[in-house]
C-alpha positions in Angstrom: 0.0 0.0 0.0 1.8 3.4 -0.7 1.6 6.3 1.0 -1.0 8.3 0.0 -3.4 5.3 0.6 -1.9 4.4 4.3 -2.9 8.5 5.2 -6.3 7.3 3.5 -7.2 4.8 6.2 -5.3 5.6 8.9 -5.8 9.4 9.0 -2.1 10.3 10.1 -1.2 12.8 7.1 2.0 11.7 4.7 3.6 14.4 6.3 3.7 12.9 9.3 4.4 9.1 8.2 7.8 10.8 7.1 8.7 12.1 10.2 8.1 8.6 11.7 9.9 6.9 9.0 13.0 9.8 9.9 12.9 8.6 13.5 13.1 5.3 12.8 9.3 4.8 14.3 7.5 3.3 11.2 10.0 2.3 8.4 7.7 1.0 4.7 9.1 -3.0 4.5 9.4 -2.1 1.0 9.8 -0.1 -2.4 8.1 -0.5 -5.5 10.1 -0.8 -9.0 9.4 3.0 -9.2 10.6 3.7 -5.8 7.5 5.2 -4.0 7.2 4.0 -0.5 5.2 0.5 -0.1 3.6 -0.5 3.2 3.2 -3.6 4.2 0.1 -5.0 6.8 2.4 -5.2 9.5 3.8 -1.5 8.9 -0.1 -0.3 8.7 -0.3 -2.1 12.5 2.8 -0.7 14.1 0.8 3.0 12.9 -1.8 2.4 14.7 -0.1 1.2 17.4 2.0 4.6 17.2 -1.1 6.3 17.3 -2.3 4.9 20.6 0.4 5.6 22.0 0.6 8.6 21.3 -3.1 9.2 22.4 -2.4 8.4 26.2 0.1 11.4 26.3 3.7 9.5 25.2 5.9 11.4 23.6 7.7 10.0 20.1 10.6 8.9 21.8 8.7 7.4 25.0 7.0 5.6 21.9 9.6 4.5 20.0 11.1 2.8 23.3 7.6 0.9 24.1 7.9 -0.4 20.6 11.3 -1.7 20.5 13.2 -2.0 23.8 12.1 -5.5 24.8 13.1 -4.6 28.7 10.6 -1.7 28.8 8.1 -2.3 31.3 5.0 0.3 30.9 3.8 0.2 34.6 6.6 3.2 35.4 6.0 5.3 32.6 1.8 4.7 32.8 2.4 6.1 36.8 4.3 9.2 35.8 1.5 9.7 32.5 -0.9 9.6 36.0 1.3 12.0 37.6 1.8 14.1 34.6 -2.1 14.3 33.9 -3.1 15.4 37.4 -0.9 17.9 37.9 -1.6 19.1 34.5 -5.3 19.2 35.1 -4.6 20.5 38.3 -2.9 23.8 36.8 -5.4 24.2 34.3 -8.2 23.9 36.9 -6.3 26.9 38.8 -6.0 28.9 35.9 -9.8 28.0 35.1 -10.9 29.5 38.2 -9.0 32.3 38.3 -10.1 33.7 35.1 -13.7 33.0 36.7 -12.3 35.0 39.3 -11.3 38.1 37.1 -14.2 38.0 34.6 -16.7 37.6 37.8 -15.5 41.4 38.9 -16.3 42.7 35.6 -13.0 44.6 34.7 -13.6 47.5 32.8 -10.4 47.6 30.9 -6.8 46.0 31.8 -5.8 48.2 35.1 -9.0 46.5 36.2 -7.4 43.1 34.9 -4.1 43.6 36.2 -5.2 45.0 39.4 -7.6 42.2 40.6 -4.6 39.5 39.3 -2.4 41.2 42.2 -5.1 41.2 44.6 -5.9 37.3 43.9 -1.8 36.7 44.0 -1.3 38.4 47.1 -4.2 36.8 48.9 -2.1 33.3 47.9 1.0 34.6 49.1 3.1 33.2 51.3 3.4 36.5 53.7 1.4 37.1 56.1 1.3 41.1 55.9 0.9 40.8 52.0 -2.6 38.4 52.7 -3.8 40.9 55.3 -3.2 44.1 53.2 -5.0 42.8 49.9 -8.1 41.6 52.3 -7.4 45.1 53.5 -7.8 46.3 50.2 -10.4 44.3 48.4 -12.7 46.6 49.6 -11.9 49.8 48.5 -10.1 48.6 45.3 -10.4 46.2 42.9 -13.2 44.0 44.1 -12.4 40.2 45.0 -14.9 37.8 43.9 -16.9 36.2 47.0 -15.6 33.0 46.5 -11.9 33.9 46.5 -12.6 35.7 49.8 -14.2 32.6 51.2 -11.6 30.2 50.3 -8.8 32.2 52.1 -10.8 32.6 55.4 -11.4 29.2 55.5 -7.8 28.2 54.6 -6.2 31.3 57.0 -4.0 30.5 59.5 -2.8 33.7 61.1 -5.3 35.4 62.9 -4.2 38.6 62.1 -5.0 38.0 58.6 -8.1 36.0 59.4 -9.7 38.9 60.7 -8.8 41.0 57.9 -10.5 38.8 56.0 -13.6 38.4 57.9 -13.8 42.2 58.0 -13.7 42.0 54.3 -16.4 39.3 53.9 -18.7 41.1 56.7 -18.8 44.0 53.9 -19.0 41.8 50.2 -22.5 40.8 51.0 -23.1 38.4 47.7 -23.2 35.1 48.2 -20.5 34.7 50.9 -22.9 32.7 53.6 -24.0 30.0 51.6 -20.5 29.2 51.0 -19.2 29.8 54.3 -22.3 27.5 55.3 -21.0 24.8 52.8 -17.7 25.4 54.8 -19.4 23.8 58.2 -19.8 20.4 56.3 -15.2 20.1 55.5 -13.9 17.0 57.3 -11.4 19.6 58.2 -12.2 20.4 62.0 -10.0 23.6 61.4 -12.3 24.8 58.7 -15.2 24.3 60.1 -14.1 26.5 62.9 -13.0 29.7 60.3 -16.7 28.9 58.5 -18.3 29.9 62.1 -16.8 32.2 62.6 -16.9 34.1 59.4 -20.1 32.9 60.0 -20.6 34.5 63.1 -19.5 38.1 61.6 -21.6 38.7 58.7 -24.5 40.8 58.9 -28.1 40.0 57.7 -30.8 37.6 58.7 -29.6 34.9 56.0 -26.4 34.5 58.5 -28.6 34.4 61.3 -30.7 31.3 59.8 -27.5 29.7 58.4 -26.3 30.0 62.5 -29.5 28.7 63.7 -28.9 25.6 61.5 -25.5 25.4 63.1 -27.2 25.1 66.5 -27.7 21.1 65.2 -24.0 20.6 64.0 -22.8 17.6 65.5 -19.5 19.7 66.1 -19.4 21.1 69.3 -17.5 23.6 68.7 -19.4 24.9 65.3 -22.3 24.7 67.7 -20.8 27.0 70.8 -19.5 29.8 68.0 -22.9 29.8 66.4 -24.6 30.0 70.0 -22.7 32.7 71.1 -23.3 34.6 67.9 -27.0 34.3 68.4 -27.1 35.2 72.1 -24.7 38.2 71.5 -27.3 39.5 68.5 -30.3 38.9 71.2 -32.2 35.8 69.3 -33.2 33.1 71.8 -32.9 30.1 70.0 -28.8 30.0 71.9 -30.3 29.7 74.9 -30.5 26.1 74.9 -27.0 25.9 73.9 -25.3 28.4 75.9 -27.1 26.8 79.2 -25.4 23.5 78.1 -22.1 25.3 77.8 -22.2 26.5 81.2 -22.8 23.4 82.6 -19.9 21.6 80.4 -17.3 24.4 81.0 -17.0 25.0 77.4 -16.4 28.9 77.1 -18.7 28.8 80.0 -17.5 32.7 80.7 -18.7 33.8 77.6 -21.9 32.0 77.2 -23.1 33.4 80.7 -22.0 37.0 79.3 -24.6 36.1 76.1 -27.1 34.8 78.4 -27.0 38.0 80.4 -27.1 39.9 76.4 -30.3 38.1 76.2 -31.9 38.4 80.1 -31.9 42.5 79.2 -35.2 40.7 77.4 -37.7 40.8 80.7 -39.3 38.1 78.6 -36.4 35.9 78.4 -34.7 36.5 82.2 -37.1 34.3 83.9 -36.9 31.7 80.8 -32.8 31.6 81.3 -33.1 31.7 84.9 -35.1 28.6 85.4 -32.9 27.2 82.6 -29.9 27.6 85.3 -32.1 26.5 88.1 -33.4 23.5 86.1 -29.5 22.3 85.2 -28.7 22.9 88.9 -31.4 20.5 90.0 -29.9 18.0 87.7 -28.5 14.7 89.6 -25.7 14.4 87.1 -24.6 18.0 87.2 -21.4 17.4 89.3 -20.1 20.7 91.8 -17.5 22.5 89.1 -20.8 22.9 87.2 -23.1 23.9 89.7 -21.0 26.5 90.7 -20.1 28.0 87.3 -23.8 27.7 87.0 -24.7 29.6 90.1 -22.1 32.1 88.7 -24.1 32.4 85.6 -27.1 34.3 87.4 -25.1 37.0 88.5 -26.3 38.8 86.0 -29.7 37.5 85.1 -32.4 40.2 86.4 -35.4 39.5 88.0 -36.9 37.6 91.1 -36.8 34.3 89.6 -32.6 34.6 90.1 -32.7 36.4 92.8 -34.8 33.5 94.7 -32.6 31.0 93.5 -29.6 32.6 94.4 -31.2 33.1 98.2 -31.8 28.8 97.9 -28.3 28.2 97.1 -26.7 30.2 99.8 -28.2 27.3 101.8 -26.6 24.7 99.5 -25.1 21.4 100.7 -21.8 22.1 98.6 -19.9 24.8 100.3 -18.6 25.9 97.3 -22.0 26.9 95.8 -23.4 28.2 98.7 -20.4 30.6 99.1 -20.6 32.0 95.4 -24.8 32.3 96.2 -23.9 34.6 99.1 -21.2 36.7 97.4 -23.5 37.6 94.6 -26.7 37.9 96.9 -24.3 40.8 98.5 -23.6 42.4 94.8 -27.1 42.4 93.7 -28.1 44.0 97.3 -25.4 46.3 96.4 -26.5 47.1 93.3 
């Protein structure tokens, strides 16, 4: 079969059956009497074979030793085509979203371009300072897209920078708490921590409901950050939560300090302070909590703390009795 008819069938150009036949990769087994290159049925098979090759990334000479070196063993070179591929399709993927990135701010000409590139490579910097001034910045310059914003809070380390960040977020609006809300589901303890607590700053009652979900997390400490959002921004549904914090010591200082945010609600001080009294009554609660608990109506107004502060001066456990006095004596004071 000549030429012409072997790019026919096979679809590799005469061109390129050339080039092979100049690197020694697929030689014609023959001439004919006027000298035009003849291909035999094995030649046509060691094409396709070529070809295949070539189609799972090899390159001519990576070919040409599959082909001939009887020692080559394909499992090595298959592992770095892996290696090759992902890291290739990684890169691409990065590039890929950064472009999203750009054309998501709507640049208006190249500054715009150029300036939102920076901002995107100083937020992946390795310096701290650089991170925290261009989430500094991405409010008052060129505008970072949401998601970019969201994916360095939640991968922040410093919490210098993590602030800076938050800040920023607290002030892009957009879609920022649905994907810090997808950020409470990583496998990443650590992440789920930065989500509630970007979480936890944001404005707007579509953070409250996203923190109000968080109430259920089976992370405890997802749930204490969301609780102590809540109680600091006055809705009730922490109180449930904060009360258990009290009792298991768990930033048990500032969940009586949200509790008492939330007492300044006539409505809600009796509701907390029969909470406490409740817990206190438990069997299980053991005397480390009964006292931080006692603690924790300090500041709860009203006569329903104030008459179970006068019962506990008369408590059993000397400890709790003793704290019951001492703020008996403030609030006379008072």
């Amino acid at each position: 079969m000549l030429i012409g008819e072997v790019a026919r069938r096979s679809g590799v150009s005469a061109r390129m059956l050339r080039h092979y036949e100049s690197l020694g990769l697929v030689r014609p087994s023959g001439r004919t009497g006027s000298g035009y290159r003849e291909y035999s049925g094995d030649d046509i098979r060691r094409i396709f074979h070529v070809e295949s090759l070539r189609s799972l990334g090899l390159s001519l000479r990576e070919v040409g030793r599959a082909l001939d070196d009887p020692g080559f063993t394909p499992s090595a070179l298959v592992g770095d085509l892996v290696r090759q591929t992902r890291d290739r399709i990684a890169a691409e993927t990065e590039l890929l979203t950064r472009l999203r990135r750009i054309d998501a701010a709507e640049p208006a000409g190249w500054q715009d371009v150029l300036q939102a590139v920076a901002l995107l490579q100083a937020l992946a910097s390795k310096s701290p300072d650089a991170r925290q001034r261009a989430a500094l910045s991405s409010v008052d310059e060129a505008p970072v897209p949401v998601d970019a914003l969201v994916e360095a809070v939640l991968s922040e380390t410093d919490p210098n920078v993590a602030g800076a960040l938050r800040w920023a977020l607290a002030r892009s609006g957009g879609t920022s708490t649905a994907l810090l809300a997808k950020g409470l589901g990583s496998a990443v303890a650590a992440v789920r921590k930065r989500a509630v607590q970007s979480l936890a700053e944001m404005p707007g009652e579509e953070a409250d409901a996203r923190l109000r979900d968080a109430l259920e997390h089976p992370d405890v400490v997802v749930r204490g950050y969301a609780a102590l959002a809540l109680g600091t921004r006055g809705l009730e549904d922490a109180v449930p939560a904060l009360l258990d914090m009290v009792v298991a010591g768990r930033n048990d200082t500032d969940a009586a300090d949200a509790l008492a945010v939330l007492a300044g609600d006539p409505g809600l001080a009796d509701r907390i302070a029969n909470g406490l009294v409740d817990r206190l009554a438990h069997v299980s609660t053991q005397a480390p909590a009964r006292v931080r608990l006692t603690q924790a109506l300090a500041d709860i107004p009203g006569v329903t703390a104030s008459r179970a502060l006068e019962e506990l001066s008369q408590d059993g456990e000397r400890a709790v009795a003793v704290t019951a006095v001492y703020l008996l004596r403030l609030r006379d004071g008072r």
